[in-house]
BAMI-753074 format. One record per residue (C-alpha): residue number from 1; residue in three letters; chain; x, y, z. Coordinates in pm, whole numbers. Layout:
<guzas>
+-----+------+------+--------+--------+--------+
! pos ! code ! unit !     c1 !     c2 !     c3 !
+-----+------+------+--------+--------+--------+
! NUM !  ALA !    A !      X !      Y !      Z !
...
+-----+------+------+--------+--------+--------+
</guzas>
This chain:
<guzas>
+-----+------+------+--------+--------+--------+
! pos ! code ! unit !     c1 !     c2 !     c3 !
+-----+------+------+--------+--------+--------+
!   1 !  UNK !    A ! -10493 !  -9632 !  -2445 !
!   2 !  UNK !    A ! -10556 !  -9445 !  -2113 !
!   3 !  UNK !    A ! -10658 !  -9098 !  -2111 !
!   4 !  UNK !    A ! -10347 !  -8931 !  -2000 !
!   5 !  UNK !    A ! -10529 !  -8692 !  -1782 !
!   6 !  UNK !    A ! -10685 !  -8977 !  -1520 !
!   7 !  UNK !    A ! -10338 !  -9132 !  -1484 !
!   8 !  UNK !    A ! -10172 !  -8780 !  -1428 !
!   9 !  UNK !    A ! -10400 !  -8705 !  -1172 !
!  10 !  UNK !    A ! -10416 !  -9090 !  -1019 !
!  11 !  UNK !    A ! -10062 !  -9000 !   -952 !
!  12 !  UNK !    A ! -10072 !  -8731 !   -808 !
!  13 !  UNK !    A ! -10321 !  -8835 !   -537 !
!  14 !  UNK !    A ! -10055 !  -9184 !   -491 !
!  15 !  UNK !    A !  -9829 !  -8864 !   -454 !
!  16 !  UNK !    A !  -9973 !  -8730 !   -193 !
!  17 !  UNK !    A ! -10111 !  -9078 !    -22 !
!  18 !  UNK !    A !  -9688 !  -9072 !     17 !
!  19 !  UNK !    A !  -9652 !  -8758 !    136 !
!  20 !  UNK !    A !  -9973 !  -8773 !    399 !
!  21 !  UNK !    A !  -9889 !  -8895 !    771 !
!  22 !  UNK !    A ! -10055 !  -9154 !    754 !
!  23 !  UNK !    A !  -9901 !  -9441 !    635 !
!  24 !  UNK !    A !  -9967 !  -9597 !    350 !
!  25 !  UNK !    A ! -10036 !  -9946 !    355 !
!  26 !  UNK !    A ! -10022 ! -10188 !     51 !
!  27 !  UNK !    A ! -10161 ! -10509 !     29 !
!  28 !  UNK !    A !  -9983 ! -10669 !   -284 !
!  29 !  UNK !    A ! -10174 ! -10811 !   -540 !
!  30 !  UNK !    A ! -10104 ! -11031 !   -830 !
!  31 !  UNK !    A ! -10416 ! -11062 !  -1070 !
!  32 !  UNK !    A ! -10727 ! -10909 !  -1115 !
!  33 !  UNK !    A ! -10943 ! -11076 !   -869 !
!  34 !  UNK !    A ! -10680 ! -11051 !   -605 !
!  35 !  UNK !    A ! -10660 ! -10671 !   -684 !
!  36 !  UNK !    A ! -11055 ! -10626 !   -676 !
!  37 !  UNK !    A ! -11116 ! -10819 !   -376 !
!  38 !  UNK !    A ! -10848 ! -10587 !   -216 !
!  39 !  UNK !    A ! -11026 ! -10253 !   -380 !
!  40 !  UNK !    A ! -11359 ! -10342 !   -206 !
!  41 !  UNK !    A ! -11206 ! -10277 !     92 !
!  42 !  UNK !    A ! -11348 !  -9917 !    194 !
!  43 !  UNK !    A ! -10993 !  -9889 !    432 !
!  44 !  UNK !    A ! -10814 !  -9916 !     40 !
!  45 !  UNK !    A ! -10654 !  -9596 !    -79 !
!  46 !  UNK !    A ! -10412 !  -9754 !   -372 !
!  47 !  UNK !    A ! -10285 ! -10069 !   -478 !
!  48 !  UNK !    A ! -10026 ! -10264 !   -551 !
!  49 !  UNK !    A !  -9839 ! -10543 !   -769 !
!  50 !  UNK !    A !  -9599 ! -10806 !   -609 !
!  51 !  UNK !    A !  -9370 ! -10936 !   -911 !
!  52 !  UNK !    A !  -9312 ! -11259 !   -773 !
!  53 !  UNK !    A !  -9650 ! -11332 !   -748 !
!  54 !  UNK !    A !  -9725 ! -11247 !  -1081 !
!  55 !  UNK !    A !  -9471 ! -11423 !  -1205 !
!  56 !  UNK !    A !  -9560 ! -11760 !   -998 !
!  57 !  UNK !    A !  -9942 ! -11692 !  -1138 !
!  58 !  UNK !    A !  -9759 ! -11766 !  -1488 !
!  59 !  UNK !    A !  -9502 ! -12047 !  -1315 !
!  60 !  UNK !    A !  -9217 ! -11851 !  -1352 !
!  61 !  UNK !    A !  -8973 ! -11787 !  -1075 !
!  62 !  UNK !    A !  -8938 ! -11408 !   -949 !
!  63 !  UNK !    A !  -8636 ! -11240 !  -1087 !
!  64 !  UNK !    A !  -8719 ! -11115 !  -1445 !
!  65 !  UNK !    A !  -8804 ! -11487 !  -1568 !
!  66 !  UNK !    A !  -9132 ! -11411 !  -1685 !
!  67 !  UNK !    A !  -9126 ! -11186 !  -2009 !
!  68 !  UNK !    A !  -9124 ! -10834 !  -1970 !
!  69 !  UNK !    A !  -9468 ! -10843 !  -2220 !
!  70 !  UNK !    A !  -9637 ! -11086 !  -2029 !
!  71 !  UNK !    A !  -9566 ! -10896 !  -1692 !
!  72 !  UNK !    A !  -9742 ! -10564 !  -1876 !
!  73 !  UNK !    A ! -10013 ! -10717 !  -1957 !
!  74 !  UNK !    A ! -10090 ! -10827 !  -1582 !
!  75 !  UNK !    A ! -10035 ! -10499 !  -1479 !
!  76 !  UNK !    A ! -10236 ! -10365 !  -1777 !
!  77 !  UNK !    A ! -10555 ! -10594 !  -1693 !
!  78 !  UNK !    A ! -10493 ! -10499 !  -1297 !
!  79 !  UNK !    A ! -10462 ! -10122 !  -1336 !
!  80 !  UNK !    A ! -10805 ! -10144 !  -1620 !
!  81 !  UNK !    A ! -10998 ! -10336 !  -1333 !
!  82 !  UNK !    A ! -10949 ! -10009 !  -1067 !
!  83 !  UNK !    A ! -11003 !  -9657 !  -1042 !
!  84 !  UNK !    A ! -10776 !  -9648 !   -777 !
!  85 !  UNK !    A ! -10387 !  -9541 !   -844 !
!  86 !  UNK !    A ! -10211 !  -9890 !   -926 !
!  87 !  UNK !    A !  -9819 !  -9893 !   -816 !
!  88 !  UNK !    A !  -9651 ! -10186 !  -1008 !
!  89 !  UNK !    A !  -9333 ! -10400 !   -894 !
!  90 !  UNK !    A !  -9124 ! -10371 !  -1240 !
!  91 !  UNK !    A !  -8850 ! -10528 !  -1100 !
!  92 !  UNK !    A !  -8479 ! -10442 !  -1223 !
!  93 !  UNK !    A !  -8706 ! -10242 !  -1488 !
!  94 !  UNK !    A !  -8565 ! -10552 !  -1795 !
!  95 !  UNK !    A !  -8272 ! -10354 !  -1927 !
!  96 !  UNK !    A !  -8437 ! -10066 !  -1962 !
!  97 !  UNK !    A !  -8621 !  -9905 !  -1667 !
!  98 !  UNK !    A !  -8726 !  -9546 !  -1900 !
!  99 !  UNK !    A !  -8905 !  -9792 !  -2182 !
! 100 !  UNK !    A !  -9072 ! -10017 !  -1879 !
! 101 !  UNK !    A !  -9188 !  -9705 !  -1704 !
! 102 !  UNK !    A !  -9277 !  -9584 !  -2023 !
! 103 !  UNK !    A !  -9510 !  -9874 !  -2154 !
! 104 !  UNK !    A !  -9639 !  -9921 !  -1787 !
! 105 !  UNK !    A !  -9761 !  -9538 !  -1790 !
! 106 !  UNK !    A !  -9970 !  -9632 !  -2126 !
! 107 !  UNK !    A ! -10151 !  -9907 !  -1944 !
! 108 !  UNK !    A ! -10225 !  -9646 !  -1652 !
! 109 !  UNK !    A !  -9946 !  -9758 !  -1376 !
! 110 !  UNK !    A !  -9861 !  -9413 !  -1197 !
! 111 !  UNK !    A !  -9577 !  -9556 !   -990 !
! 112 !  UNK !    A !  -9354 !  -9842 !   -958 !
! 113 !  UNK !    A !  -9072 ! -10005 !   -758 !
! 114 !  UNK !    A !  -8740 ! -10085 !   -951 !
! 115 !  UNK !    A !  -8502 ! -10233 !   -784 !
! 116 !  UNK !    A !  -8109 ! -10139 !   -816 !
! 117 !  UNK !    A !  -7947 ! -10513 !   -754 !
! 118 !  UNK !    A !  -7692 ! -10380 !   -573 !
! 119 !  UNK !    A !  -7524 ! -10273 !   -933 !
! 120 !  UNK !    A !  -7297 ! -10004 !   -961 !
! 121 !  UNK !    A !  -7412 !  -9673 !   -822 !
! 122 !  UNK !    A !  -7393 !  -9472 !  -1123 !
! 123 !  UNK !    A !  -7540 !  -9773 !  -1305 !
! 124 !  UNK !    A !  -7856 !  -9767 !  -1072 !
! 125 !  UNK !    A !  -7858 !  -9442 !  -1036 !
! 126 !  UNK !    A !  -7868 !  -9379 !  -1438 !
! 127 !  UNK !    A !  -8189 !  -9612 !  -1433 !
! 128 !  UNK !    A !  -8395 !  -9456 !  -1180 !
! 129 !  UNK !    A !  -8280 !  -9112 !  -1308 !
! 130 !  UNK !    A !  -8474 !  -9264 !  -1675 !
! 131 !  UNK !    A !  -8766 !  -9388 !  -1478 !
! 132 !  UNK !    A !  -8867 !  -9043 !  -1408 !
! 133 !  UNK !    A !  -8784 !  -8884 !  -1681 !
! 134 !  UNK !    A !  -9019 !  -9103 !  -1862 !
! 135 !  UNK !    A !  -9291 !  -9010 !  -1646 !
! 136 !  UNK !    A !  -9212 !  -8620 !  -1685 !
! 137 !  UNK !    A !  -9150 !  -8706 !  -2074 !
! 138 !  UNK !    A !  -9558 !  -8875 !  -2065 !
! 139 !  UNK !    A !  -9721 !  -8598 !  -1826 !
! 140 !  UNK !    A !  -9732 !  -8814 !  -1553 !
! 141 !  UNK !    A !  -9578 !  -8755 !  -1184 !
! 142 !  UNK !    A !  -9454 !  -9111 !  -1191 !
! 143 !  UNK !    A !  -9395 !  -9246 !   -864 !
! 144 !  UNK !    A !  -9078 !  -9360 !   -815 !
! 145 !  UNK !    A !  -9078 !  -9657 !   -530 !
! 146 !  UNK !    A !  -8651 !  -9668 !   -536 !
! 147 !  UNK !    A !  -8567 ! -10028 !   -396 !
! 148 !  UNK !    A !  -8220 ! -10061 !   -284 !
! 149 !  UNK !    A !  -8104 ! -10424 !   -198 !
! 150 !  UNK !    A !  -7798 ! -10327 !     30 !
! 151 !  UNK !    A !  -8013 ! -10585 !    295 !
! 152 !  UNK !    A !  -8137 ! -10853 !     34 !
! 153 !  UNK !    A !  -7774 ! -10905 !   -120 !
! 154 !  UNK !    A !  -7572 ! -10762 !    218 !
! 155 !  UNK !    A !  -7411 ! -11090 !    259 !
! 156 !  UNK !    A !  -7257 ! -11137 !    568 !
! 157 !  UNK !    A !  -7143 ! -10742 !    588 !
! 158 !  UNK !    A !  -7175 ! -10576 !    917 !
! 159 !  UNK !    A !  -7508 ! -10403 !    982 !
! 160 !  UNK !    A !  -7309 ! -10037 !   1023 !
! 161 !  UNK !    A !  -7212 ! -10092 !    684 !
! 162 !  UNK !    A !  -7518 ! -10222 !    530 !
! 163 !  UNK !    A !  -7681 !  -9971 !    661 !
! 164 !  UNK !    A !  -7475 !  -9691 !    532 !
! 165 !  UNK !    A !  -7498 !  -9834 !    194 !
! 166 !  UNK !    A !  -7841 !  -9825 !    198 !
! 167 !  UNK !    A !  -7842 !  -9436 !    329 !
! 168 !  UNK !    A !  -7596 !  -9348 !     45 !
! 169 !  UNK !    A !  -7779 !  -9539 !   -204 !
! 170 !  UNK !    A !  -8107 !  -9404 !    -81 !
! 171 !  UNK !    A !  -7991 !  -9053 !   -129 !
! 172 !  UNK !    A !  -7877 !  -9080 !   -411 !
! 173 !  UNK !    A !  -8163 !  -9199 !   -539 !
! 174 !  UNK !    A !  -8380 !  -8957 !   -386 !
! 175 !  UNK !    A !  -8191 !  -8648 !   -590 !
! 176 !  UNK !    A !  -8290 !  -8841 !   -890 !
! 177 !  UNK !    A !  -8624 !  -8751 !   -836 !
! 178 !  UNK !    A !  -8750 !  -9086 !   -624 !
! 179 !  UNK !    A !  -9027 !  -8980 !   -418 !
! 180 !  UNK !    A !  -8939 !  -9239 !   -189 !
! 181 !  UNK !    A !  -8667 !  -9530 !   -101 !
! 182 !  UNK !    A !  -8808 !  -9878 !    -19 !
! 183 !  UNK !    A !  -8564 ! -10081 !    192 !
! 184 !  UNK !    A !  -8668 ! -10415 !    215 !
! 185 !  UNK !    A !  -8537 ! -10635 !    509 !
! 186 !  UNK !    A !  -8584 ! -10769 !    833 !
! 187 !  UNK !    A !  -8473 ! -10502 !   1074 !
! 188 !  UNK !    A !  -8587 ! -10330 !   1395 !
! 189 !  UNK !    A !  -8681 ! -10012 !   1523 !
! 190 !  UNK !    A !  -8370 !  -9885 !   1512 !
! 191 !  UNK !    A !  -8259 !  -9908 !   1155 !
! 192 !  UNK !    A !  -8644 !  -9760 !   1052 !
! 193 !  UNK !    A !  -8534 !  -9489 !   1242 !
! 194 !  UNK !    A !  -8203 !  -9411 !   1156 !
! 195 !  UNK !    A !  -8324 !  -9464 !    757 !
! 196 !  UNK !    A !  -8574 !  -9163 !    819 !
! 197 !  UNK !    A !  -8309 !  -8940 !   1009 !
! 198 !  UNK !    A !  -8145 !  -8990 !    704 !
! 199 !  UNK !    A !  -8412 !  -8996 !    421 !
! 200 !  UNK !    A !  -8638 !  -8727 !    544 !
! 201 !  UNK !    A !  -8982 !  -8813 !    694 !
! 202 !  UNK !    A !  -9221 !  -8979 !    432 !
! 203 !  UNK !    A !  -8952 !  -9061 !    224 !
! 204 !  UNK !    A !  -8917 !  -9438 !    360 !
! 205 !  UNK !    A !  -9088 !  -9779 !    220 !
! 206 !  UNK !    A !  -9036 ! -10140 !    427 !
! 207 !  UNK !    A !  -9168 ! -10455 !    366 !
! 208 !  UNK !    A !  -9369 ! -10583 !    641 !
! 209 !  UNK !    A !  -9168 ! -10865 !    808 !
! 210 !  UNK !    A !  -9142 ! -11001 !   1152 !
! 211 !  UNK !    A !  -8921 ! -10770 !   1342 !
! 212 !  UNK !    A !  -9076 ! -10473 !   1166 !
! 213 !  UNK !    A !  -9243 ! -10228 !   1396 !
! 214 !  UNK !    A !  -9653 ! -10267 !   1387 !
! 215 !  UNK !    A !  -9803 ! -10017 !   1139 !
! 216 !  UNK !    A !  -9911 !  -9801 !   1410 !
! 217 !  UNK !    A !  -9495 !  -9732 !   1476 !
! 218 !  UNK !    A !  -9402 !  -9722 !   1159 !
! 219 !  UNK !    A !  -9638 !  -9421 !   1117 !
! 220 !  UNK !    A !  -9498 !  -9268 !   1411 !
! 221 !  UNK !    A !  -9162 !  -9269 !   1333 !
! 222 !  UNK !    A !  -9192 !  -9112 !    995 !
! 223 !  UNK !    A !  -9271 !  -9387 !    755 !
! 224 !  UNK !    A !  -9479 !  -9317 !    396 !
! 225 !  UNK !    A !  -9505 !  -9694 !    322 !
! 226 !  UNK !    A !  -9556 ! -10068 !    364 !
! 227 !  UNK !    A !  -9591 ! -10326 !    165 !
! 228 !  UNK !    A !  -9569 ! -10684 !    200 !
! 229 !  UNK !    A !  -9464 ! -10852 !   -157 !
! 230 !  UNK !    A !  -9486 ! -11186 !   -196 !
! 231 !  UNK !    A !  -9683 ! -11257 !    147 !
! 232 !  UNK !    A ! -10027 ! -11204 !     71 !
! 233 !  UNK !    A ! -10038 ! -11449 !   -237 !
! 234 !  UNK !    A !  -9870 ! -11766 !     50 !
! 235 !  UNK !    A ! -10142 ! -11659 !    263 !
! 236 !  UNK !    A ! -10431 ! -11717 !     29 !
! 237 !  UNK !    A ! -10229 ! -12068 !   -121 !
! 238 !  UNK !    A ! -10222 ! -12127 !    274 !
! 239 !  UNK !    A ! -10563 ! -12082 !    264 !
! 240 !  UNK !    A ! -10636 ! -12299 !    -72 !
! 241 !  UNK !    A ! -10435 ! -12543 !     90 !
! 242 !  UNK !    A ! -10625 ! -12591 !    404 !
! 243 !  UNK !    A ! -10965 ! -12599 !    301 !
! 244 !  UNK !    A ! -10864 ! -12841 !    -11 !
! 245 !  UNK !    A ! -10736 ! -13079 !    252 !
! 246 !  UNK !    A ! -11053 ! -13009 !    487 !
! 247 !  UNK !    A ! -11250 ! -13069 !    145 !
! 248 !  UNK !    A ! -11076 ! -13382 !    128 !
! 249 !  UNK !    A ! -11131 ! -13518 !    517 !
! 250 !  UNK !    A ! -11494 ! -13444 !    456 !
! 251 !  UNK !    A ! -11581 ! -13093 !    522 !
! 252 !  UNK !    A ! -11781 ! -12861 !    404 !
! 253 !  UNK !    A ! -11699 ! -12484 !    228 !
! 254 !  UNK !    A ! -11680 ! -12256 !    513 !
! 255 !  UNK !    A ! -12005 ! -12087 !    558 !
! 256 !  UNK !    A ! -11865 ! -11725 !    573 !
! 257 !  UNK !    A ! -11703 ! -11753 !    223 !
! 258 !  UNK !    A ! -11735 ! -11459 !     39 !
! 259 !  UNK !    A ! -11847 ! -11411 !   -313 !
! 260 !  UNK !    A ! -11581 ! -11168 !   -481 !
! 261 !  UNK !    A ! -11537 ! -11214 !   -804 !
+-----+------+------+--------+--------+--------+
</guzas>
């Protein structure tokens, strides 16, 4: 069991890594290798679990496949391998976001993203209203990471209203005690902006996708946070890929491979 005292206080410094100006940048991880090779890195403040990675570490596809115990227990092994705060992707939260967030804060998570599905309003907003009350119920000020998917599962709306879904989702959320609202999508400069105008400054999470603004914006127009999900792990298979087919042309390991595990 984790001493409840480190994971109150490893949440309250994610807390404030939120709340800083400058932005806080995530670089998912889905095991404990990944997540120590990332730690090593002096210019790492927190990290992060991507749920579809994990998931396609165990074969399963993303979307709540994998069982809810098996999920834990990556997240368990990941936030045992750091000192530094660990926020975990719990998905939908698996029918019950306050038990999730509850067994997650026993392993030492101290925030997590949970993700409304575009459900009902009062239905999502029940759920991330549970989430932290399960953190204030455990000691903890969980970090609440509130995805809406008013972009993911917009359908062919207009942007206006996509948009203003998000906002009234996001707000809603917020006054359930989120600390933030992470929109993921591939928008411009002009929706990160108008999502801060209406959020609050530091109260914003993206993905980092193509027509995202560089980090450097982001943190200029009022961002707390980017992640980039799913990315990082097809990066490193990109990378498996190519030097297993150099392997097999007749090349060597690349000299400037580094030992991290």
């Amino acid at each position: 069991m984790t001493d409840i005292d480190t994971t109150a206080a490893r949440a309250t410094d994610l807390l404030r890594l939120h709340e800083a100006p400058e932005l806080l940048q995530l670089v998912n991880v889905w095991d404990v290798v990944s997540a120590r090779a990332v730690a090593a890195l002096p210019e790492t403040r927190a990290l992060a679990t991507a749920s579809h990675s994990i998931a396609a570490s165990f074969g399963y596809p993303d979307g709540e496949a994998i069982p809810r115990e098996l999920m834990l227990d990556m997240v368990g092994r990941i936030a045992a391998s750091t000192e530094l705060p660990l926020t975990a992707d719990l998905e939908a939260g698996y029918g019950d976001a306050g038990d999730t967030t509850r067994r997650a804060i026993a392993l030492g998570v101290v925030g997590a993203n949970i993700e409304d599905e575009l459900k009902p309003l009062a239905e999502s907003v029940a759920a991330m209203t549970a989430v932290v009350a399960a953190g204030a119920a455990e000691g903890v000020p969980f970090v609440l990471n509130a995805r809406t998917d008013a972009f993911l599962r917009g359908g062919d709306r207009p942007l206006e209203v996509i948009v203003a879904d998000a906002i009234e989702r996001g707000r809603a959320y917020l006054d359930a005690g989120a600390a933030c609202v992470f929109v993921p999508g591939n928008f411009g400069e002009d929706v990160v902006a108008e999502l801060v105008e209406a959020f609050g400054p530091r109260r914003l999470s993206v993905i980092g996708l193509p027509l995202l603004p560089s980090p450097a914006r982001l943190a200029e127009l009022g961002v707390a946070r980017v992640s980039y999900g799913p990315y990082v792990q097809r990066v490193a298979l990109t990378a498996l890929q190519d030097v297993a087919g150099a392997l097999y042309a007749g090349g060597e390991i690349p000299a400037d491979t580094r030992a991290l595990n």
